[in-house]
C-alpha positions as CSV (number, residue, x, y, z in Angstrom):
1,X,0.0,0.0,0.0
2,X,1.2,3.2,-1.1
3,X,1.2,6.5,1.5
4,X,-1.1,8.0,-0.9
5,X,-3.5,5.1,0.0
6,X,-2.8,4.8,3.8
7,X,-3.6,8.5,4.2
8,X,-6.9,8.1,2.2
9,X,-7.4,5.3,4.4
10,X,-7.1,6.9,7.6
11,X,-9.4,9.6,6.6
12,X,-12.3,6.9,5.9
13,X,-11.7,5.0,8.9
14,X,-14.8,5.8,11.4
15,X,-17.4,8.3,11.6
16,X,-17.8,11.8,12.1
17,X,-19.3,14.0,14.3
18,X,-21.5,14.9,11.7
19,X,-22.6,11.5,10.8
20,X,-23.4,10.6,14.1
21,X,-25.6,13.7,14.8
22,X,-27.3,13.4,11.9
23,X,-28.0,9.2,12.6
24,X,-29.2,10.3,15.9
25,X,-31.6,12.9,14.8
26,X,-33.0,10.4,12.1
27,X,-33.9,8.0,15.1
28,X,-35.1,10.7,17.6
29,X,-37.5,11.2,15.0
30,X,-38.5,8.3,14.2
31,X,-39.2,7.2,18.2
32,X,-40.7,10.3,18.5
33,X,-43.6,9.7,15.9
34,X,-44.3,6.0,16.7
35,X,-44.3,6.9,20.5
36,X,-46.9,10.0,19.3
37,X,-48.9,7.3,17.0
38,X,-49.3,4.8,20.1
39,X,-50.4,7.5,22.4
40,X,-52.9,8.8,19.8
41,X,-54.3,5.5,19.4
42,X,-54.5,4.3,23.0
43,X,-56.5,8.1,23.5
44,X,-58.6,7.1,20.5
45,X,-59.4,3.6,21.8
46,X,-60.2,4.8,25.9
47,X,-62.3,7.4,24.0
48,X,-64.2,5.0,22.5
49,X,-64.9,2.5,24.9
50,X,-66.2,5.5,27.1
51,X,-68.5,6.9,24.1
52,X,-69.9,3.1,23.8
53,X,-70.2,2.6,27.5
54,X,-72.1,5.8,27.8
55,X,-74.4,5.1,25.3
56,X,-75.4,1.9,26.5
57,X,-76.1,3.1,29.3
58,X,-78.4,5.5,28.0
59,X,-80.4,2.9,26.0
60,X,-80.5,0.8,29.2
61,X,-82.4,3.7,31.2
62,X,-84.2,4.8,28.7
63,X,-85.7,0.8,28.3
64,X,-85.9,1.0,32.1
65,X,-88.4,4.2,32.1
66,X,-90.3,3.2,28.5
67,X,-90.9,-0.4,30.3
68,X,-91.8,0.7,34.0
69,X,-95.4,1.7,34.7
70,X,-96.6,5.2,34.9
71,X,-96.4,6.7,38.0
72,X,-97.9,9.8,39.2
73,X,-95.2,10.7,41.5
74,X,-92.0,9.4,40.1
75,X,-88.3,10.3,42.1
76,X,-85.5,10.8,40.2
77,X,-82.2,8.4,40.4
78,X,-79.0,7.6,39.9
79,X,-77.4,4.3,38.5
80,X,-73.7,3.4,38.2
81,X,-72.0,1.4,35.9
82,X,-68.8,-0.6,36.0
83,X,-66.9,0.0,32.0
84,X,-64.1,-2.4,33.8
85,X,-65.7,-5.2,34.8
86,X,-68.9,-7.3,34.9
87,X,-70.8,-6.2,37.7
88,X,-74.7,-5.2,37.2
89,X,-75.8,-1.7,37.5
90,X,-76.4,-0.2,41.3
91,X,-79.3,2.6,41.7
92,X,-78.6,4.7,44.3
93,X,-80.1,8.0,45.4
94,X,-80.7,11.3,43.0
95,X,-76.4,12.0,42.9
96,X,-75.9,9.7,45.5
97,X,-72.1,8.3,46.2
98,X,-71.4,4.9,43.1
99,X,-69.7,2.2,45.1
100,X,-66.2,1.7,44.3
101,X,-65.5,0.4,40.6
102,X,-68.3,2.7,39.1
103,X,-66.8,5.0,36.2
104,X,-70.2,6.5,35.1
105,X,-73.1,7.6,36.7
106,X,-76.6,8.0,34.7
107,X,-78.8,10.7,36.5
108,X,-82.4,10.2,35.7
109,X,-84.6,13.1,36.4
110,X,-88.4,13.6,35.7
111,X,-90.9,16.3,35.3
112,X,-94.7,16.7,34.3
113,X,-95.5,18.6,31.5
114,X,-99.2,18.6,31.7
115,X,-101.4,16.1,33.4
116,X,-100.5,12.4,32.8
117,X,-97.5,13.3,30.6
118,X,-93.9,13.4,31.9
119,X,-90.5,13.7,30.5
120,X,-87.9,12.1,31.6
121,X,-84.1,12.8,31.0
122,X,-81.1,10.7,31.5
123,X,-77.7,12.4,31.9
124,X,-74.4,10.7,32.0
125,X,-71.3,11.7,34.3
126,X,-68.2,10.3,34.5
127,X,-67.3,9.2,38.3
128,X,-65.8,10.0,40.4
129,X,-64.9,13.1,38.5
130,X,-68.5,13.9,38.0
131,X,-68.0,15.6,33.9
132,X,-70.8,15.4,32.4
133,X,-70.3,13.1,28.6
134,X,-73.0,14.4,25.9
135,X,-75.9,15.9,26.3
136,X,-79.2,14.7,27.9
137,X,-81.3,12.3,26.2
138,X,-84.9,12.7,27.7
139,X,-88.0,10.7,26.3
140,X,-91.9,11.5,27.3
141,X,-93.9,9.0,29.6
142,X,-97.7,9.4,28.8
143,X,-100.4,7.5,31.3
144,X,-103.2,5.8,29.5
């Protein structure tokens, strides 16, 4: 080998500070957008499972009123749902405390409109936070 070619050599042999800056930005970047597209999706899926928890819940009081009789003087209640596990809705008083395990609360109020019709409203909160998710759903009871 010639000195011409050692030389040239030498100056080839590793990596520069440049090089390495640059490789290191390339796969900052890249761990920076699958760690954002992971937490987008885990947001997106939590978020979901809420929104369907919350409407099912809804459609379950509002099959609870439609299939109860009419009553002339109804109370309003509260019923808590588990989204983590499998245990059965628990009615409890008007805002009353869920048990422990409870992540939504349906609020079912009801007022008379005129004589022998009534409307009644279901409104979701999360618990124990108590936010309110949506709006109120309300449906009229008529006596016959």
């Amino acid at each position: 080998m010639t000195s011409h070619q050692q030389r040239r050599h030498r100056m080839q042999a590793g990596t520069t500070l440049v090089e390495l800056l640059v490789s290191t930005t390339i796969i900052g970047l890249a761990v920076l957008l699958l760690v954002g597209a992971f937490s987008s999706g885990l947001l997106d899926a939590t978020l979901s499972k809420r929104n369907t928890a919350v409407n099912a819940a809804i459609e379950y009081e509002l099959e609870k009123v439609g299939a109860a009789r009419y009553s002339p003087s109804p109370t309003p209640y509260s019923e808590c749902f588990a989204v983590d596990n499998n245990s059965w809705p628990t009615q409890v008083g008007f805002t009353g405390e869920c048990p422990s395990g409870a992540s939504l609360r349906a609020d079912v109020t009801v007022s008379d409109v005129e004589v022998g019709v009534q409307v009644w409203t279901v409104q979701v909160t999360t618990y124990p936070a108590l936010a309110r998710v949506g709006t109120p759903v309300s449906v009229y009871k008529v006596d016959r």
